[in-house]
C-alpha positions as CSV (number, residue, x, y, z in Angstrom):
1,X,67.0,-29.0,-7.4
2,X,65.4,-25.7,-8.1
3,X,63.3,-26.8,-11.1
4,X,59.9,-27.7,-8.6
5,X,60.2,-23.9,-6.8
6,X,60.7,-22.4,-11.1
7,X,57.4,-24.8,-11.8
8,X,55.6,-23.3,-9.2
9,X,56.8,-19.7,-10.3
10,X,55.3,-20.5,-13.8
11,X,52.0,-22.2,-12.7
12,X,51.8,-18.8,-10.4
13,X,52.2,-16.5,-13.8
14,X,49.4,-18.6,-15.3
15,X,46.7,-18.7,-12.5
16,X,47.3,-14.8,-12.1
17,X,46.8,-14.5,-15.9
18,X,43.8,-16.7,-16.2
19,X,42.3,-14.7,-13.0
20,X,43.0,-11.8,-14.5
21,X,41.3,-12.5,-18.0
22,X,38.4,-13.5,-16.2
23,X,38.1,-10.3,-14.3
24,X,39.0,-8.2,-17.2
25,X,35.5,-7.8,-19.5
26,X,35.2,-9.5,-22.7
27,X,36.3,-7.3,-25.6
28,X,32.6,-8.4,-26.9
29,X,31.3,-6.3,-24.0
30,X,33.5,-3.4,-24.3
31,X,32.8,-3.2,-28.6
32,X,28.9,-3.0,-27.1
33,X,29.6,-0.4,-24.4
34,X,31.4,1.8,-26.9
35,X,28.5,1.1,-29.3
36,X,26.4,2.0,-26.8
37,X,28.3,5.7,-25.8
38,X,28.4,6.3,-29.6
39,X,24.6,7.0,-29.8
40,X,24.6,9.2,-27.1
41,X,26.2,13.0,-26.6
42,X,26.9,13.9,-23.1
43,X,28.3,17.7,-23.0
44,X,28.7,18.8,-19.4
45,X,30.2,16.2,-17.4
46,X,32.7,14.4,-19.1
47,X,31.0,10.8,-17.3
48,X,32.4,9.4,-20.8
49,X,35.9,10.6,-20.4
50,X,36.6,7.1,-17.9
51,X,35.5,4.8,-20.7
52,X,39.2,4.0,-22.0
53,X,41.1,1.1,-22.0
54,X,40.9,-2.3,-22.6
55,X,38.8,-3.7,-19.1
56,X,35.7,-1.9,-18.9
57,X,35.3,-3.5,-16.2
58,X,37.7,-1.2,-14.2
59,X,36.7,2.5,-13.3
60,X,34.5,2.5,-16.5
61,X,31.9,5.0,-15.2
62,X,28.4,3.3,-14.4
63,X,29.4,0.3,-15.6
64,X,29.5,-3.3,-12.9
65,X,31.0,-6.7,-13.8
66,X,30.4,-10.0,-12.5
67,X,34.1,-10.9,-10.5
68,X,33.4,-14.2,-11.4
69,X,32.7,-14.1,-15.2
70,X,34.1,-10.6,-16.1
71,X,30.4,-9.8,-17.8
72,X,28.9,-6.4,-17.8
73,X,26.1,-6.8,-15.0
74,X,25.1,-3.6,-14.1
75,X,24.7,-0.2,-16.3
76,X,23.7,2.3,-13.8
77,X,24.0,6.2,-15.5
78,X,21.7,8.6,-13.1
79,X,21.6,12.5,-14.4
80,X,20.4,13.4,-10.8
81,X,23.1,12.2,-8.2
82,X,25.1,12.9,-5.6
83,X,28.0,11.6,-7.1
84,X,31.6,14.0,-6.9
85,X,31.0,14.1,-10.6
86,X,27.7,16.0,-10.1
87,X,29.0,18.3,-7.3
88,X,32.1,19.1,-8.9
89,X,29.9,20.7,-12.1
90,X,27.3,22.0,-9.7
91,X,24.8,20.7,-12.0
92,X,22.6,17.9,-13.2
93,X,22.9,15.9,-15.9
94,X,22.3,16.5,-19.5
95,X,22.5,13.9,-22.3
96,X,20.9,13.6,-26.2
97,X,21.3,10.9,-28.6
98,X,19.2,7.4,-28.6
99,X,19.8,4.4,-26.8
100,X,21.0,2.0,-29.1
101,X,20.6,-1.6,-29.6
102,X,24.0,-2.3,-29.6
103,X,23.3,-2.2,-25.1
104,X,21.3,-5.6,-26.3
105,X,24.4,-7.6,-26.4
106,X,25.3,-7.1,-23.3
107,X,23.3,-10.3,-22.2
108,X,24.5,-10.7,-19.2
109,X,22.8,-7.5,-17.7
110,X,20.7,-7.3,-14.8
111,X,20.2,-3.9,-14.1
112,X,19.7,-0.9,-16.7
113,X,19.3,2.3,-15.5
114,X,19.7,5.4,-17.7
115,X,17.7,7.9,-16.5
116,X,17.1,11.6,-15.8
117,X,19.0,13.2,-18.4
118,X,15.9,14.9,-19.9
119,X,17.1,14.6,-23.5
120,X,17.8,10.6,-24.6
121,X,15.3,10.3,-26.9
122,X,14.5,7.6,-29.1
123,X,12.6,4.2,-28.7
124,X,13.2,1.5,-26.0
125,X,15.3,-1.3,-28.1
126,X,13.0,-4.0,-28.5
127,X,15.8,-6.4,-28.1
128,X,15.6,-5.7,-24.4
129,X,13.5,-8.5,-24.0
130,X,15.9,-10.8,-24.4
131,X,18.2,-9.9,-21.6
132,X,17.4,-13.0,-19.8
133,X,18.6,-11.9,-16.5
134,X,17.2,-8.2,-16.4
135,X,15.8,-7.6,-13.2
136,X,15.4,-3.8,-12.8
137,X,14.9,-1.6,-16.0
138,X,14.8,2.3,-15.3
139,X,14.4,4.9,-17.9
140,X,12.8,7.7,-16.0
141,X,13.7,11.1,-17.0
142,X,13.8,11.3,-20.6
143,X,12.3,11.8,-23.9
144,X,11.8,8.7,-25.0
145,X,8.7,7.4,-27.4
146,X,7.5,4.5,-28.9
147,X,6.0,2.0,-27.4
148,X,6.3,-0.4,-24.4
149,X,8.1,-3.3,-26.4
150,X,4.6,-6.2,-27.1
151,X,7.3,-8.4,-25.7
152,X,8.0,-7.3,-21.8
153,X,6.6,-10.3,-20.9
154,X,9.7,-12.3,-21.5
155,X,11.7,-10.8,-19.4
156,X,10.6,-13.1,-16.5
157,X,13.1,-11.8,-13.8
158,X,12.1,-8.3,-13.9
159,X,11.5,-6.8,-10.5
160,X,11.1,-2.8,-11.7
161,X,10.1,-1.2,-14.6
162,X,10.2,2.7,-14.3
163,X,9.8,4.4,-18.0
164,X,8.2,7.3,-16.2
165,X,8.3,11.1,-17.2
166,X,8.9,9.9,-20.8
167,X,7.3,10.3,-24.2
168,X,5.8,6.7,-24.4
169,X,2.7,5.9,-26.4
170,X,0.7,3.3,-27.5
171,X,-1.0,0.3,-25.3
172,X,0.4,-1.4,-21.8
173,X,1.0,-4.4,-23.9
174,X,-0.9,-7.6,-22.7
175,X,2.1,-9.8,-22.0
176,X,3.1,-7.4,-19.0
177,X,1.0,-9.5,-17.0
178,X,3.5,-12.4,-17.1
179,X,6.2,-10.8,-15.0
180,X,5.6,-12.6,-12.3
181,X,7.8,-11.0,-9.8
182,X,7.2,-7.5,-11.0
183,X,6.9,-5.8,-7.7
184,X,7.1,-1.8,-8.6
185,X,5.9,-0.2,-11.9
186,X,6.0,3.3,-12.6
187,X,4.3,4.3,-16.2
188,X,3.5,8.2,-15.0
189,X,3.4,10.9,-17.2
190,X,3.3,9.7,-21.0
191,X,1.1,9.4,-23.4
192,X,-0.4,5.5,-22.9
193,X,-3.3,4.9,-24.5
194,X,-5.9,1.8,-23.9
195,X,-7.3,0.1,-21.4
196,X,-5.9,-1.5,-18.3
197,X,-5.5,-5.5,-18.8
198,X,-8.0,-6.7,-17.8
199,X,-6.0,-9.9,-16.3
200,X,-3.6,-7.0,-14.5
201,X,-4.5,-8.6,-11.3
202,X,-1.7,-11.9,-12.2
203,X,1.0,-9.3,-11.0
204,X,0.1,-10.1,-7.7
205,X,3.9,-9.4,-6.7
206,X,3.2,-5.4,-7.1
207,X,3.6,-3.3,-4.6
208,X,3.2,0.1,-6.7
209,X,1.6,0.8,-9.8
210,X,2.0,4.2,-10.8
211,X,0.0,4.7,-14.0
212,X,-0.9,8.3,-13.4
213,X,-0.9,11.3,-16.2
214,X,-1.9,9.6,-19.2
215,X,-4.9,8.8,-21.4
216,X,-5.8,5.3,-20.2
217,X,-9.5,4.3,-20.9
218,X,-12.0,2.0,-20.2
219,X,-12.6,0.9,-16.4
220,X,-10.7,-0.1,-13.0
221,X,-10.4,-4.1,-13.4
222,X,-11.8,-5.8,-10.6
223,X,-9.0,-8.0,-11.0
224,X,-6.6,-5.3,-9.4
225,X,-8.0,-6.5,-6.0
226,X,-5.3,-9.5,-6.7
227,X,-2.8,-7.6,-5.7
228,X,-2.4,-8.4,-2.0
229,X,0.8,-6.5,-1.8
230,X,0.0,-3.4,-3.4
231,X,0.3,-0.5,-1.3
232,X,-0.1,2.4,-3.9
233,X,-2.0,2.6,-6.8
234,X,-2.4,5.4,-8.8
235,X,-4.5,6.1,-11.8
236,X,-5.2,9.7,-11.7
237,X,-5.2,11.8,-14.6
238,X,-6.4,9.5,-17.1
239,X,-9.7,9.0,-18.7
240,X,-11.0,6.0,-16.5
241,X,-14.7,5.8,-16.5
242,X,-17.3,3.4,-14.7
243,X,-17.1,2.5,-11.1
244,X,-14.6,1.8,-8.5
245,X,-14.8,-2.0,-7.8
246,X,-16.1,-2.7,-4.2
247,X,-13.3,-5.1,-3.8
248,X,-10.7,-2.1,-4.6
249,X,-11.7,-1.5,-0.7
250,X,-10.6,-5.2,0.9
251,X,-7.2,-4.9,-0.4
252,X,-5.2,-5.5,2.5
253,X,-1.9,-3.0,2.7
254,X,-3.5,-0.1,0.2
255,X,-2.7,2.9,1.7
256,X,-2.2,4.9,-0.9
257,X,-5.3,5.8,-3.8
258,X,-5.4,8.0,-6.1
259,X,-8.3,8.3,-8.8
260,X,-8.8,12.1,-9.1
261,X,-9.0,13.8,-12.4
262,X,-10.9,10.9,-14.2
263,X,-14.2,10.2,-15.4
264,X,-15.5,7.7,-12.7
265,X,-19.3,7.5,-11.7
266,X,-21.2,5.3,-9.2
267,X,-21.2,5.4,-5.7
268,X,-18.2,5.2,-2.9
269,X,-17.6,1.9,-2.0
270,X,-18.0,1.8,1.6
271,X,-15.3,-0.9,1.6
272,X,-13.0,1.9,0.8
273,X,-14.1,4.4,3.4
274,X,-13.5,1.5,6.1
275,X,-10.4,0.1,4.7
276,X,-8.0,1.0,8.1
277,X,-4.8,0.8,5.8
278,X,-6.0,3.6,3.7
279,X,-4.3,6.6,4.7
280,X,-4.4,9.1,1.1
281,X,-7.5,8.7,-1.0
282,X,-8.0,11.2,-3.3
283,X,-11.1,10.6,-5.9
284,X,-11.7,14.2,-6.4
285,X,-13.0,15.7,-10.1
286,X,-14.9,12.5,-11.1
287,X,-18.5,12.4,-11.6
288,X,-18.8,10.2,-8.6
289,X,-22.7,10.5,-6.8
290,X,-24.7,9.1,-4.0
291,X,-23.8,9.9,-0.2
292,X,-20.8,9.2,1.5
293,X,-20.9,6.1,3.3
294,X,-21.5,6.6,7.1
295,X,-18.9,3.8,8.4
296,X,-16.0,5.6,9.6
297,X,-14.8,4.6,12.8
298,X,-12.1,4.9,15.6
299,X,-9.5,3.1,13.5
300,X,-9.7,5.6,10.7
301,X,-6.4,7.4,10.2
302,X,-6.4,9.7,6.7
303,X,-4.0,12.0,6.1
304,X,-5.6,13.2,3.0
305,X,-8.9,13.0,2.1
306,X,-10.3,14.4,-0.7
307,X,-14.0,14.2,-2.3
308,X,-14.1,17.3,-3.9
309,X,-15.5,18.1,-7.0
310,X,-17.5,15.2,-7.5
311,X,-22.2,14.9,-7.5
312,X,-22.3,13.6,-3.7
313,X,-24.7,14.0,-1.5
314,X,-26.7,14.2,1.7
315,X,-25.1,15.1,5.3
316,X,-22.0,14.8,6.3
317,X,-21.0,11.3,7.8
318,X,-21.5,11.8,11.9
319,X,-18.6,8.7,12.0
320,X,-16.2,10.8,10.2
321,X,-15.9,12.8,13.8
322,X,-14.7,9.5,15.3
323,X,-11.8,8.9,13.2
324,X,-8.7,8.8,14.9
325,X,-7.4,11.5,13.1
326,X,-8.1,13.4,9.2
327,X,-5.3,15.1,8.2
328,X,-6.2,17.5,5.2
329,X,-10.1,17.1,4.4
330,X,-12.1,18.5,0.7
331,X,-15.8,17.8,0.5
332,X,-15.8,21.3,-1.5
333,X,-17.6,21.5,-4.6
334,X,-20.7,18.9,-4.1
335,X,-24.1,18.7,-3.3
336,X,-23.6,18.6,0.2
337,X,-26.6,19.3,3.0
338,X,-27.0,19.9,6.8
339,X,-24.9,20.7,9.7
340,X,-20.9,20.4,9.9
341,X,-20.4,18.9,13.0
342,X,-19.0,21.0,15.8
343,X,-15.9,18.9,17.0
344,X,-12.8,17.0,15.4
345,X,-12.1,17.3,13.0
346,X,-14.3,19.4,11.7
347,X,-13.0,22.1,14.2
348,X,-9.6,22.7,12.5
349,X,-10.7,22.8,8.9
350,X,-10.9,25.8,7.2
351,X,-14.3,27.5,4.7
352,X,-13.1,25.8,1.7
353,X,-13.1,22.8,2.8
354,X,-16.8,22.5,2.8
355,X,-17.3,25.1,-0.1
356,X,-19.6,25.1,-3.1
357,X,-22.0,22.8,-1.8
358,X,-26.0,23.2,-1.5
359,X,-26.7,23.6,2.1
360,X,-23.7,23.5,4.5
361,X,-24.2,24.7,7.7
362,X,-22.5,25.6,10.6
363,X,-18.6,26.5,11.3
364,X,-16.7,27.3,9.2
365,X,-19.5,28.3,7.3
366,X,-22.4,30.3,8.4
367,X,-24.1,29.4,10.7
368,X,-27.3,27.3,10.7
């Protein structure tokens, strides 16, 4: 009469044994985590020490499973944070070594981040493309070099790629424009070489592209204007030549642009001057020439503005004392002529705003 309550004891045993392989990872998983550590030397904080055991999916530091298959998901190991961990040492992070391929076969990752510990260096895996599920990607923070792997494109779910502040080299490779969904991409501060895409306008999903600080060539693709969702774009530093594209000017939520330090020439779009959404344009130390378009109106709101450096010409805009407010203001270091006009916001600016120029008149300068 007891055997049905011992049958249920057993089949209790077994579900709680089958629940807790499947939330335990799979030793496949834990031989590529350890893999993974074993490239890598990290001295100060001991983030390591908590990868022991048999489930790395318990307290293994940085590392997230899936509850449902007991896969490694999510491989999130900051140097900057405001973890205990990081308090405790009163530090930030410091880590050598390479990132090694072995981190490939965990293929059920979404997320990778490994970044800001100043010292990983090494090449991106190429084998990261085939992480079919990889939706953010963030190495910022290193020394990493090599290239972009040719194959980025594959990765289809990708939502961020940040390899900022790195070492990287070599071209944007051309297949980047198949991430559909690619909505923030941060390539600052390498050494990428090349042109822009020129089909870069199929990531129409991007809300920032951040491809400032290297030695990109060749001109602005008109085909950026695709973007409809891009809200900050920045190029500076590079060695862009040719004109900005009128149609730069139309996109609909820019607020942010930033083209100084380049080798641009033509004339200001007056697209871009009018463009309400604009709030930070900065095109200074180009070779940009012709006058600055008169079409500023009550709508304008900049709180940075700068045109210095640069072969303009002519008077300053009368408009530009409608705006509904200018923030900081540079016209220094042009070919400038005529009056400053004597109200906002004109009135709060200081001398070098306005300095080096041919004929500037009129407060703060001397008077006319």
């Amino acid at each position: 009469m007891h055997y049905p309550k011992m049958a249920l004891f057993f089949v209790s045993v077994i579900l709680l044994a089958v629940a807790a392989s499947v939330n335990s990872c799979s030793p496949s998983d834990r031989a590529a985590l350890l893999a993974f550590k074993s490239s890598l030397q990290e001295p100060y904080l001991g983030i390591f020490n908590s990868w022991t055991g048999n489930d790395c999916c318990l307290n293994w530091y940085g590392v997230s499973c899936d509850p449902n298959t007991g896969r490694v998901a999510d491989l999130n190991l900051r140097g900057e944070s405001e973890d205990p961990i990081f308090e405790k040492a009163g530090r930030s992070g410091l880590m050598t070594g390479s990132i090694s391929p072995e981190i490939c076969k965990l293929d059920r990752l979404s997320i990778i981040v490994i970044a800001d510990w100043k010292q990983i260096s090494g090449e991106i895996p190429a084998c990261v493309t085939s992480i079919p599920n990889l939706r953010i990607l963030d190495l910022v923070g290193n020394r990493i070099s090599g290239e972009i792997p040719a194959e980025i494109g594959k990765l289809q779910g990708l939502t961020v790629l940040n390899v900022a502040d790195n070492l990287i080299s070599g071209t944007i490779p051309a297949s980047i424009v198949n991430i559909a969904g690619l909505m923030h991409l941060d390539l600052r501060n390498n050494q990428i070489t090349g042109e822009l895409p020129n089909d870069i306008g199929k990531l129409s999903m991007l809300s920032r592209a951040l491809l400032g600080r290297n030695q990109i060539t060749g001109s602005i693709p008109s085909s950026m204007a695709n973007m409809y969702r891009l809200a900050d774009l920045d190029l500076s530093m590079n060695q862009i030549s040719g004109s900005i594209p009128d149609q730069i000017g139309k996109m609909p939520v820019l607020s942010t642009l930033n083209l100084d330090c380049n080798q641009i020439s033509g004339e200001i779009p007056a697209s871009l001057l009018k463009n309400t959404g604009l709030s930070i344009l900065n095109i200074s130390r180009n070779s940009i020439e012709g006058i600055v378009p008169d079409v500023f109106g009550s709508k304008s709101y900049f709180t940075a503005l700068d045109l210095s450096f640069n072969n303009l010409k002519g008077p300053i805009p009368k408009s530009l004392s409608s705006a509904a407010y200018i923030g900081h203001l540079d016209m220094s270091h042009n070919h400038l002529c005529g009056p400053i006009p004597a109200c906002s916001p004109f009135d709060h600016l200081e001398a070098t705003s306005f300095s080096n120029n041919d004929c500037l008149c009129g407060m703060p300068l001397r008077t006319c």
